[in-house]
C-alpha positions in Angstrom: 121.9 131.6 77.9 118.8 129.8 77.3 116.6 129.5 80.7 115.8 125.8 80.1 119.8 124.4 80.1 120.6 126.2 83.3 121.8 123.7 85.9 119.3 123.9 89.1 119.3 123.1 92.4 115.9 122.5 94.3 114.2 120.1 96.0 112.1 117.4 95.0 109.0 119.8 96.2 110.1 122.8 94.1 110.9 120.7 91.6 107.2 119.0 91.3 105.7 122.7 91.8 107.4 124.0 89.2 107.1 121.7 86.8 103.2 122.1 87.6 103.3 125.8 86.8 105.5 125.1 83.8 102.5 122.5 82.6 99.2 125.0 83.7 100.9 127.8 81.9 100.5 125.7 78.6 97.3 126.0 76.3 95.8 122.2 76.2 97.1 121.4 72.7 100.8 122.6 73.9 100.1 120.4 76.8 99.3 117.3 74.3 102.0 118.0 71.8 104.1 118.1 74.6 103.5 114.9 75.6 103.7 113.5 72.2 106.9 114.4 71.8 108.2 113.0 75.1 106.8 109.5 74.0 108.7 109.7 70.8 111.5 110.4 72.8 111.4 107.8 75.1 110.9 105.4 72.5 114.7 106.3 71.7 115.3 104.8 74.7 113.6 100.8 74.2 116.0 98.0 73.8 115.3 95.4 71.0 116.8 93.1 73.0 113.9 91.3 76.1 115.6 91.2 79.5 117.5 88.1 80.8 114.7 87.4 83.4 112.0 87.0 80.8 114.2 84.1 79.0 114.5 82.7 82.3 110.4 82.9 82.9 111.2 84.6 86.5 108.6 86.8 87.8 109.1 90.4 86.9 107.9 93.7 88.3 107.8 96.7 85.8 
């Protein structure tokens, strides 16, 4: 079974300090196709559609 679809259970903590290793132990260019990527992914994730409070011209936090 691949390592990276294994359900875990840690704590916020390990989960930061891991995820630190994870990102150190890539070479920089790894490190900034990585982060390519995940931008392309979250733009999978946009609505088209602009929130109810913008129509409405109420303040908004983002």
């Amino acid at each position: 079974m691949d390592v990276e679809k294994l359900l875990r259970f840690e704590t916020k903590e390990e989960a930061n300090e891991r995820r630190r290793e994870e990102t150190l132990e890539r070479d920089p260019h790894e490190r900034l196709m990585f982060f390519l990527e995940l931008v392309q992914e979250m733009q999978f994730f946009q609505t088209s559609t602009p929130h109810p409070n913008r129509l409405k011209n109420n303040f908004i936090i983002e």
